[in-house]
N, C-alpha and C positions, 0 to 999 in steps of 0.2 A: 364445507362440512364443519357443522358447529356444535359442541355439547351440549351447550345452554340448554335447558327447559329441557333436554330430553331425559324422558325416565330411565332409569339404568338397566333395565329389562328389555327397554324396546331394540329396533335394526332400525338401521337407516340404510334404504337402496340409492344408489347413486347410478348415473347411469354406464353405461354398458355391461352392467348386468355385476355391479360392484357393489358387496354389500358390508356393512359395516357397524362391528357391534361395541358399544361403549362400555367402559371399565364394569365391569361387575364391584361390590359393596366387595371387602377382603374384613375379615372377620379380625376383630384388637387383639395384638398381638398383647407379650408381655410387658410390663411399662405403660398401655395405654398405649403404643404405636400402631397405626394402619399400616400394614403395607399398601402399596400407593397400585391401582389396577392398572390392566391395559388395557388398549385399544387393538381390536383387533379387525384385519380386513381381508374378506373372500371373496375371489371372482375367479373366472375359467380363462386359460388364456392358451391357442393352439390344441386344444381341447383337454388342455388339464387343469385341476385344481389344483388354485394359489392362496395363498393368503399370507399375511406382512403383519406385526404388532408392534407397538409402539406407546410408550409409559406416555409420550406427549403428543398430544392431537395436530399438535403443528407438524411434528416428524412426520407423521403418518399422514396428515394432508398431502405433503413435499413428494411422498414417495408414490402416492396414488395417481400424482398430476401426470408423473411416469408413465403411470401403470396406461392413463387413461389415451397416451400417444400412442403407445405401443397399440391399444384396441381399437382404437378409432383408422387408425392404419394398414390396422392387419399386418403388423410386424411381429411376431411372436420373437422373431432371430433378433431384433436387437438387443435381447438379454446377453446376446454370446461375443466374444471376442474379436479383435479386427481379426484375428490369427483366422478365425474361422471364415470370415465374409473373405478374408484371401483364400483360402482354399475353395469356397464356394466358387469363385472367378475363374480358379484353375482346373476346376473339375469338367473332365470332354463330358458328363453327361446331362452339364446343365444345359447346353447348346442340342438341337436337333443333329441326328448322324449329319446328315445330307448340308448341316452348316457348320460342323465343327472345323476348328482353327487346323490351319496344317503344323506339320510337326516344326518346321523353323520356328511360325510365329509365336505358336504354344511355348514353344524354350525361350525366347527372348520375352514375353512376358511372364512368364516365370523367374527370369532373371531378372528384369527391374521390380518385381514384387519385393522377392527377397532383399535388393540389394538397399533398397530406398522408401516401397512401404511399408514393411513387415517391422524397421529398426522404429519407426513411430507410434505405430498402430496395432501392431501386433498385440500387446497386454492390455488393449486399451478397449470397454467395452464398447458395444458398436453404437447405442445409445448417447454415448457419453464423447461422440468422435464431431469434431469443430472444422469449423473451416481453416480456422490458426495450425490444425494437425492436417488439414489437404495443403495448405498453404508450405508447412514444412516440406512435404514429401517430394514437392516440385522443385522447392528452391535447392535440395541435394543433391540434384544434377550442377557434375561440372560445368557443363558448358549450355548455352541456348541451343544449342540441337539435340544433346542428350534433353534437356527442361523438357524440348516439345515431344519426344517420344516419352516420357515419363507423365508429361500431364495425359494424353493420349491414352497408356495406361490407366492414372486415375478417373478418366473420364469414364473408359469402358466397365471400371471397377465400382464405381458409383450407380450409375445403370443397371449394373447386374446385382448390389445390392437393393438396391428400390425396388426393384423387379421380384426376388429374393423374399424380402422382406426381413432384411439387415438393417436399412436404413431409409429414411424419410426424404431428406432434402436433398433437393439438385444442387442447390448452392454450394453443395463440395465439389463440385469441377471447375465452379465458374472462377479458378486461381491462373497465373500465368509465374511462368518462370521471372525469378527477380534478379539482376546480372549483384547488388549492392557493391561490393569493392572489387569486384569480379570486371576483366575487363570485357567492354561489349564489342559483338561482331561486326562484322561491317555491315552496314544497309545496304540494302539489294536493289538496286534502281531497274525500273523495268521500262520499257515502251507503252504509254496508253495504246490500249484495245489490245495489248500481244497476249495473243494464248499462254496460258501454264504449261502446256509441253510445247511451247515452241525452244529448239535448238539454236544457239547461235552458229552460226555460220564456220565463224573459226574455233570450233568443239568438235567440225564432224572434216575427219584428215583428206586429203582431195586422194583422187585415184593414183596419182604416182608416190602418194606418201606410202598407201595401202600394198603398191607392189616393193616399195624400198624395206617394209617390215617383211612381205612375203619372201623377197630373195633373203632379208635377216633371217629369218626362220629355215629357208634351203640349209641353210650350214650347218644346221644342228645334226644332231643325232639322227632323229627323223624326220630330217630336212622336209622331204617331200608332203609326206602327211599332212608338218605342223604347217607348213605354205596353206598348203589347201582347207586347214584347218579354217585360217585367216581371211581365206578367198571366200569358204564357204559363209560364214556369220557375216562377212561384212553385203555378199549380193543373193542372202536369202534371209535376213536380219532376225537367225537363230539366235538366243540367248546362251550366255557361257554354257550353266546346267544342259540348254539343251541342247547343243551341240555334244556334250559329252555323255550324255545316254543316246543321242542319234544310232538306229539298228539300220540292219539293211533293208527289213519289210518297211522300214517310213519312208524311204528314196522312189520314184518312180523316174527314173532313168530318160524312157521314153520320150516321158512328156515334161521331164524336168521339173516333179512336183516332188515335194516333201510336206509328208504327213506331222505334223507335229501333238503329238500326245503324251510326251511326257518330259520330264525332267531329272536331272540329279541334283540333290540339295545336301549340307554338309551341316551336322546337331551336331555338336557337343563330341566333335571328332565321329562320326559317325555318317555314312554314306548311305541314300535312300533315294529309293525313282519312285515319284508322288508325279501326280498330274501337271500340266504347264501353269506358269504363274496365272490364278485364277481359279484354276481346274476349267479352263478356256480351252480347248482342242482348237487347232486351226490347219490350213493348207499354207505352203506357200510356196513359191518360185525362183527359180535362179536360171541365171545368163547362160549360154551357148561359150560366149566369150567376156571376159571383164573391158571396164573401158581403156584400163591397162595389157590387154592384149590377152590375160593369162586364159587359159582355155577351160574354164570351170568345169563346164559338163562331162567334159573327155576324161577328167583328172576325175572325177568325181565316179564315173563308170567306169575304172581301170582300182580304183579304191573298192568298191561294191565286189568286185569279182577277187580281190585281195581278200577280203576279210568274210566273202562267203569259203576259201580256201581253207582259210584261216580256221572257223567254224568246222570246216570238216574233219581236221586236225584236232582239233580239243585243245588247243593255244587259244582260242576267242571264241568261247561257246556263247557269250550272248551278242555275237555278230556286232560291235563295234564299227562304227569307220573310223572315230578317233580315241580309240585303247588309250591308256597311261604305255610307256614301255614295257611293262608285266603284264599287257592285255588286261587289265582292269578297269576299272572307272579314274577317272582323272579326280584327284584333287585339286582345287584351285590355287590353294598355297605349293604345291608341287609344280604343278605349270606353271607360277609367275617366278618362282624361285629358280628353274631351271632351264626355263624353256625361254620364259618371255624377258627379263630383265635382260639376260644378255643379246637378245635381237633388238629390243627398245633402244640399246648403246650403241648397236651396227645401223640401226635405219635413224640415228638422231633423231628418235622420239624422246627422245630424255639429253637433259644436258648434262654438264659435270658433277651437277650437286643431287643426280637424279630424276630430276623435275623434269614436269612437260605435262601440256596440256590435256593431251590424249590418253588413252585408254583403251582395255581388251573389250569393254562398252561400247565405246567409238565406234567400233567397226559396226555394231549395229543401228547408230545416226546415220550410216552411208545407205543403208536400204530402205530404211524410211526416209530419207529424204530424196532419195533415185525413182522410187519403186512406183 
């Protein structure tokens, strides 16, 4: 865009439909002084009228070069805030019903938005956002495993602005967590050709570890249950959550099947039965007897006729087989705080400083790797 040779009356169209009018003559002031004209420029942008002025053609050039990414892109939203392209990521109605995030993952990326992009980006137009500002957002993870769920964030946040039409380039994901004076993890050595879910061997407890945590759990409170508890996840390879919303219409006794359809999961102190991880339904199977002797089935249909009891009572109206003590939903921090630390100490799954390899997880590497 250039003045030269043009008359001061004319337009100049530029293209995506941007047009642009030179200083008009301003009438001598007093003294003999001109006031000095503008430059002014109109185009539609998300279907409204814009225009921009500018005493110097270069200004107005600079601001156009803008104007003319935003139309060439069909970004109308990069005029707005990171604040906003974050909230655009967070909103369940930018996703289709039938694919929106479940309510854990929606709280945990809510919470690295806030915690690590929102402190960068937030004031910062979305136009105006660099890779030096993706590059920041990653490196405010403390550690390389927070970094990779934060880039992971910024990855899906980038995505959904391009998509949006907040933002142009992909190149704001293409960042990695930087350790600089931070210390690094240790490298993960693996086996050529080994699978990503392959288990090591000593990660999944042998069957007599399983029954020395089952008799640890007998001594409790509700010795018998929390055994069976343990019996049951480790030889039908139920998930925590889903063991703790397990009802009695999922049991089929019979034929020793279990319906799996749902889950409990824990927001922001808050309990919820959403679908299994996935929103995956599945069947699955358990032993007659474990290879530690314990009589699974038996205990498991002497439990069903308990808490169908139970149900008739109004003590366990939504038919549990493993209640909290108050017949409610189990909290996870409640059971390991109450139930399971002190059995991990009686069956030497932990030593004196706490530690040990295992886990209330573990027990589900014993069914996938049996089964």
């Amino acid at each position: 865009m250039t003045g030269t040779g043009v008359p001061r009356h004319s337009v100049i169209e530029l293209e995506f439909g941007i047009l642009v009018y030179p200083p008009r003559p301003e009438p001598e002031r007093a003294g003999g002084n001109r006031r000095r004209g503008r430059w002014r420029a109109v185009w539609y942008e998300d279907g409204e009228r814009q225009q921009c002025q500018s005493v110097r053609e270069e200004k107005l050039a600079a601001e156009l070069e803008r104007v003319k990414v935003r139309l060439e892109a069909d970004a109308p939203n990069m005029r707005r805030s990171g604040a906003d392209l974050i909230a655009h990521y967070l909103d369940p109605d930018r996703l289709p019903v039938d694919e929106r995030w479940s309510r854990k993952h929606a709280h945990t990326q809510r919470r690295l938005c806030e915690r690590f992009a929102a402190p960068v980006i937030g004031a910062v137009p979305c136009q105006d956002i660099k890779t030096w500002h993706a590059q920041q957002i990653v490196n405010a993870a403390p550690t390389a495993g927070e970094g990779d769920r934060v880039h992971g964030m910024l990855s899906a946040l980038v995505a959904a602005g391009i998509e949006g039409g907040y933002l142009t380039s992909p190149r704001l994901a293409m960042v990695h967590w930087q350790a600089g004076d931070r210390p690094l993890p240790a490298q993960r050595v693996t086996v050529a050709g080994e699978s990503a879910l392959w288990v090591d061997p000593g990660e999944v407890p042998s069957d007599g570890d399983i029954g020395k945590l089952g008799r640890a759990l007998a001594g409790g409170r509700h010795g018998e249950r929390d055994e069976l508890m343990a019996s049951t996840a480790a030889y039908s390879g139920l998930r925590w959550g889903e063991l703790t919303a397990l009802t009695i219409g999922q049991i089929d006794a019979a034929s020793r099947v279990i319906k799996v359809d749902r889950k409990v999961i824990e927001v922001a102190g808050h309990l919820y039965i959403e679908a299994p991880k996935g929103r995956k339904c599945r069947k699955t199977i358990y032993p007659r007897l474990t290879p530690d002797g314990y009589p699974l089935a038996e205990r498991l249909a002497v439990r069903i006729e308990q808490a169908r009891a139970e149900q008739a009572t109004g003590i366990n109206p939504l038919g549990l087989i493993f209640p909290s003590p108050k017949f409610k939903l189990w909290r996870s921090s409640n059971f390991n705080r109450n139930v399971l630390q002190p059995a991990y100490a009686a069956a030497c799954w932990r030593d004196g400083d706490g530690c040990g390899r295992w886990t209330w997880h573990s027990l589900r590497h014993v069914f996938c790797t049996t089964a």
